[in-house]
C-alpha positions as a Markdown table, in Angstrom:
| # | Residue | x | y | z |
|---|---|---|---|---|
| 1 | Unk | -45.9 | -42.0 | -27.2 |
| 2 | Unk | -48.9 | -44.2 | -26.3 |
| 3 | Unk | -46.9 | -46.8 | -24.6 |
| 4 | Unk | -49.2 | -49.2 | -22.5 |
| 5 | Unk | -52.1 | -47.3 | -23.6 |
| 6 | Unk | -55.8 | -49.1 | -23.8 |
| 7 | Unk | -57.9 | -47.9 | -26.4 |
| 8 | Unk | -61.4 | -48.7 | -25.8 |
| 9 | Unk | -63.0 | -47.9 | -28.7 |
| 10 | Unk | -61.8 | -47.5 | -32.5 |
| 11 | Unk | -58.5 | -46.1 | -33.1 |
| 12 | Unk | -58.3 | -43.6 | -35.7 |
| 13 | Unk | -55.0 | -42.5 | -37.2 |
| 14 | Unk | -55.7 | -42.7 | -40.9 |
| 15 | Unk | -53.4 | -40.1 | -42.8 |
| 16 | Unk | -51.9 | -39.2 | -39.2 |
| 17 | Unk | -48.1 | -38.2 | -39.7 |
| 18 | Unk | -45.5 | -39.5 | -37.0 |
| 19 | Unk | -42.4 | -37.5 | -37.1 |
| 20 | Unk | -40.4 | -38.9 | -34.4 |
| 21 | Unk | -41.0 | -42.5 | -32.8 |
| 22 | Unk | -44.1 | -44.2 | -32.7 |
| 23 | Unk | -44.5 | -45.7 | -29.6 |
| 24 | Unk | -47.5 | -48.3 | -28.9 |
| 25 | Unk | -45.7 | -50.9 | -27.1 |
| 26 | Unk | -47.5 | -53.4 | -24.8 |
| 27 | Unk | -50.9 | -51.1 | -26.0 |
| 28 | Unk | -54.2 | -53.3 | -26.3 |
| 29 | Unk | -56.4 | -52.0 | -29.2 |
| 30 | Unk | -59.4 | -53.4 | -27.8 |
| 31 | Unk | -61.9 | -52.3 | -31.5 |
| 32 | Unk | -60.2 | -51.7 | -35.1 |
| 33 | Unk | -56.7 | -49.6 | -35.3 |
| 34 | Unk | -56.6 | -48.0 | -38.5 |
| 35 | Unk | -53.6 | -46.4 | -39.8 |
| 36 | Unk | -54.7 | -46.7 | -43.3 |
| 37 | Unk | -52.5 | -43.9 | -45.2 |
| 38 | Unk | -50.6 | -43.0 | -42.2 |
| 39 | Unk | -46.7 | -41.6 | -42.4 |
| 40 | Unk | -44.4 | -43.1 | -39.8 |
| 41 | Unk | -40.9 | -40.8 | -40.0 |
| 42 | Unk | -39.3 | -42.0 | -37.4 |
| 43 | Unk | -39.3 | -45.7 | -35.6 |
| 44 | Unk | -42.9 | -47.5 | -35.3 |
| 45 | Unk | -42.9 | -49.1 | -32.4 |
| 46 | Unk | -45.9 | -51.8 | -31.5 |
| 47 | Unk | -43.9 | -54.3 | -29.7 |
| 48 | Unk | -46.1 | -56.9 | -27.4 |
| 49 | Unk | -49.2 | -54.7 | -28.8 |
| 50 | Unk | -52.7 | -56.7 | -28.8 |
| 51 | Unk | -55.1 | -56.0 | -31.7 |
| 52 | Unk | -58.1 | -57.6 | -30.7 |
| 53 | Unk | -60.5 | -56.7 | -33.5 |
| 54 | Unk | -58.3 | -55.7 | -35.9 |
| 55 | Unk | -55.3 | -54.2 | -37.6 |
| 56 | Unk | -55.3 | -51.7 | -40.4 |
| 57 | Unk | -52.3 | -50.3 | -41.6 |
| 58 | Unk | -53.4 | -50.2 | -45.4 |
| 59 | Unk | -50.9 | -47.9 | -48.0 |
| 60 | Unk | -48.7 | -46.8 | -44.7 |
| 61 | Unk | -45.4 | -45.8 | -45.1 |
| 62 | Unk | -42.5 | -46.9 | -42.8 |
| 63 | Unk | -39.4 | -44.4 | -43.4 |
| 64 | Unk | -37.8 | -46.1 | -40.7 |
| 65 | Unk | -37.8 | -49.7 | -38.7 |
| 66 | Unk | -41.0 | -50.8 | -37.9 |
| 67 | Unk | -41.6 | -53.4 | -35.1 |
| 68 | Unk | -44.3 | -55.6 | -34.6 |
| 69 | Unk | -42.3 | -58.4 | -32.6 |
| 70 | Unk | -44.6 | -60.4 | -30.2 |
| 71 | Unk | -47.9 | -58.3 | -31.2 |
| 72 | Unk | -51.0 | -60.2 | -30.7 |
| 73 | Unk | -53.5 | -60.0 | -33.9 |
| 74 | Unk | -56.8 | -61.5 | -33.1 |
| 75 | Unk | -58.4 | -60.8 | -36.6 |
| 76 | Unk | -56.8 | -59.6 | -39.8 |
| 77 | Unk | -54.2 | -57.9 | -39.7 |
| 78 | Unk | -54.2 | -55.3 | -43.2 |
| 79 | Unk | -50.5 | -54.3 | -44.7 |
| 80 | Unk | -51.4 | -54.5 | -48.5 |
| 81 | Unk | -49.9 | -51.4 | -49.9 |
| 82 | Unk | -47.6 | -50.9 | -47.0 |
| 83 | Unk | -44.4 | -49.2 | -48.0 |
| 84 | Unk | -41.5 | -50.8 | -45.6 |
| 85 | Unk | -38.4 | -48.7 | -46.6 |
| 86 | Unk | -36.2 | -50.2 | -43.7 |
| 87 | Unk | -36.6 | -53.3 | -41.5 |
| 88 | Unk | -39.8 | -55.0 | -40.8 |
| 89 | Unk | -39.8 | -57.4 | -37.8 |
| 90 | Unk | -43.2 | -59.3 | -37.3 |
| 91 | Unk | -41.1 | -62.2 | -35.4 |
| 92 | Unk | -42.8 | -64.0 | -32.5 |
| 93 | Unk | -45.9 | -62.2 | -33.5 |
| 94 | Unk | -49.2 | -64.1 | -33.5 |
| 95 | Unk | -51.7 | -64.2 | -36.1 |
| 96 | Unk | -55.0 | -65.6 | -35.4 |
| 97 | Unk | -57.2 | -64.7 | -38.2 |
| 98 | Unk | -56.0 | -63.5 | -42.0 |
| 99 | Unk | -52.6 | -61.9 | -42.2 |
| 100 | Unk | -52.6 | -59.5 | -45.8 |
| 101 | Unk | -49.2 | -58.4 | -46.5 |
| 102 | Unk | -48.1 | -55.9 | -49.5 |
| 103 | Unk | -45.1 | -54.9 | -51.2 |
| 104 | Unk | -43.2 | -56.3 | -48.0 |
| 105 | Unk | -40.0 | -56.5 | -50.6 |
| 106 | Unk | -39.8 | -52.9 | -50.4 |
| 107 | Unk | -37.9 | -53.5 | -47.1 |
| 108 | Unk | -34.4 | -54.0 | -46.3 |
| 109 | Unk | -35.5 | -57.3 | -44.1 |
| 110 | Unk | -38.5 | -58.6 | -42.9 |
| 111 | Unk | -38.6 | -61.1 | -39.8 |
| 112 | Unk | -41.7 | -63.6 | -39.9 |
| 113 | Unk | -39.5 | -66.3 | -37.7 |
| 114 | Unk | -41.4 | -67.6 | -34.8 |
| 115 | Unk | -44.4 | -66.1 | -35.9 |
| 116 | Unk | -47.7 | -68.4 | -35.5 |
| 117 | Unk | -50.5 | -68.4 | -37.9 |
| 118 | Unk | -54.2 | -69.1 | -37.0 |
| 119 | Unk | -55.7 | -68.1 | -40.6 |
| 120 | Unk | -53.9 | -67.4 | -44.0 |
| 121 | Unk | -51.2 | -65.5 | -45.3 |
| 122 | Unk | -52.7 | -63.5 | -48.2 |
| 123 | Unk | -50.3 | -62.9 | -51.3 |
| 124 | Unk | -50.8 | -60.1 | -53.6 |
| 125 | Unk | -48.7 | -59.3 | -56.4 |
| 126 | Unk | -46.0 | -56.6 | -55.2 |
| 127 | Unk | -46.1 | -53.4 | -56.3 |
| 128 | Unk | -43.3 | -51.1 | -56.8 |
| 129 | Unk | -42.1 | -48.8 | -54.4 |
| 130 | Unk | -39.8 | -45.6 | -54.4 |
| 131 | Unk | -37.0 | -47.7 | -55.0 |
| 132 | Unk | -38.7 | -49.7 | -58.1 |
| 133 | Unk | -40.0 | -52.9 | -57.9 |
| 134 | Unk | -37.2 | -55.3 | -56.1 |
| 135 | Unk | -39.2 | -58.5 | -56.7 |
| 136 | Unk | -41.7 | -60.7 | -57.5 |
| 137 | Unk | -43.0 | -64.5 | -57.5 |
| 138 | Unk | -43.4 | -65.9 | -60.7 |
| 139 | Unk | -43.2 | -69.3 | -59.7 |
| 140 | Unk | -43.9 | -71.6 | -56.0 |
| 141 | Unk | -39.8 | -71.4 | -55.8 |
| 142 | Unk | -40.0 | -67.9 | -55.5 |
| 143 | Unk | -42.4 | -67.8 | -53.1 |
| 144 | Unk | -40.7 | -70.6 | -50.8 |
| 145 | Unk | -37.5 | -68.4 | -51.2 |
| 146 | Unk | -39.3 | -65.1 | -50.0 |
| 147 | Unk | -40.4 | -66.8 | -47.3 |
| 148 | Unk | -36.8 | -67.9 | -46.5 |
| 149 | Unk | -35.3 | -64.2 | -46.4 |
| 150 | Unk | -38.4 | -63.5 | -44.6 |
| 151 | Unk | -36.9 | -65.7 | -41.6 |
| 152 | Unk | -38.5 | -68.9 | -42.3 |
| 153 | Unk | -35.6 | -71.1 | -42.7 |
| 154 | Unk | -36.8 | -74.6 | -42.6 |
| 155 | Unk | -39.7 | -74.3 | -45.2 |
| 156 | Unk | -39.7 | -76.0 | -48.0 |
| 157 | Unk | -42.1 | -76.1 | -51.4 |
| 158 | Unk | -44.9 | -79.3 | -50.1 |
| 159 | Unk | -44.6 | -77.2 | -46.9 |
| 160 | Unk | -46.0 | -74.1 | -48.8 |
| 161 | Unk | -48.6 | -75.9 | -51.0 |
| 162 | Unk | -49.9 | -77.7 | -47.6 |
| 163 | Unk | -49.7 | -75.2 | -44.7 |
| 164 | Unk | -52.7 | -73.6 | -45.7 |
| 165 | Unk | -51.2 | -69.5 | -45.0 |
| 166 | Unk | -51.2 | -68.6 | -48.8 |
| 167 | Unk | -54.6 | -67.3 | -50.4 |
| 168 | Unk | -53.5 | -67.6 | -53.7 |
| 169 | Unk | -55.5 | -65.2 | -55.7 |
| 170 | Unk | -55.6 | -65.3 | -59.4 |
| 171 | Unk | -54.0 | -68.0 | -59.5 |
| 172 | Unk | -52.3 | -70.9 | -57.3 |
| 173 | Unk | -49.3 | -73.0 | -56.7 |
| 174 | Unk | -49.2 | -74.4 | -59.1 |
| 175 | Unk | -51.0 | -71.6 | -61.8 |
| 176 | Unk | -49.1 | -68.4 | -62.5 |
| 177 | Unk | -51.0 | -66.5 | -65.2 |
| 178 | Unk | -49.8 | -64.0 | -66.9 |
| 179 | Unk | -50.1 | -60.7 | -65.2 |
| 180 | Unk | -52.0 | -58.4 | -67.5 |
């Protein structure tokens, strides 16, 4: 457990293995966290964390809940390629640069509600996880219901074409090419 810990300088846990609970609640991360590759087994834990150059958690894999509520990110925060097998809660979280996101619809929920965003939302195409692939946009209606599960209740289509969170890549909201 590194529960109010301050880590000064780069945090390396790439391919680290967490067998029980993950604790880094109220932690500041003062250079880059990396947990590129890392195995969380048991709960993941980074409650009122602060990132402040930084967040890498690239190809992870959550086996259990994984809890980011009211986590500072102060630049990107990385989950493409994250495997969520359980819950996901980013609510209340704040984003002040990019926010990447991978195959979040691997997990059984993901909370976004309350969650501010200084920079964009970046969508990639899902990929599939153990459970094979459980979804995937194929249209701006798709997307706007995503976001809906995710905890964003009130948001409609315009508000998804204007808000300026989505880097569309390889495409936009209104272009869908095919996907090979």
């Amino acid at each position: 457990m590194f529960d109010w810990a301050t880590f000064e300088h780069v945090a390396l846990f790439e391919s680290a293995t967490f067998q029980d609970d993950a604790g880094f609640q109220w932690s500041t991360f003062k250079e880059i966290a990396l947990f590129e590759s890392a195995a969380f087994q048991g709960p993941a834990v980074f409650t009122s964390a602060t990132f402040q150059d930084g967040a890498g958690f690239k190809s992870a894999t959550f086996q259990r809940d994984a809890w980011f509520g009211s986590s500072t990110f102060q630049n990107d925060a990385v989950f493409e390629a994250a495997a969520f097998e359980r819950n996901a809660w980013l609510e209340s979280a704040t984003f002040e640069r990019a926010l990447r996101l991978g195959p979040l619809a691997c997990a059984e929920q993901v909370r976004l509600s309350g969650a501010v965003f200084g920079g964009p939302v970046v969508r990639r195409p899902p990929g599939a996880c153990r459970r094979g692939l459980l979804g995937m946009a194929h249209s701006l209606r798709d997307v706007t219901e995503f976001l809906r599960r995710a905890g964003m209740d009130d948001i409609a289509e315009e508000d998804v074409i204007l808000s300026g969170m989505i880097d569309w890549r390889g495409g936009g909201p209104n272009l869908w090419p095919a996907p090979w």
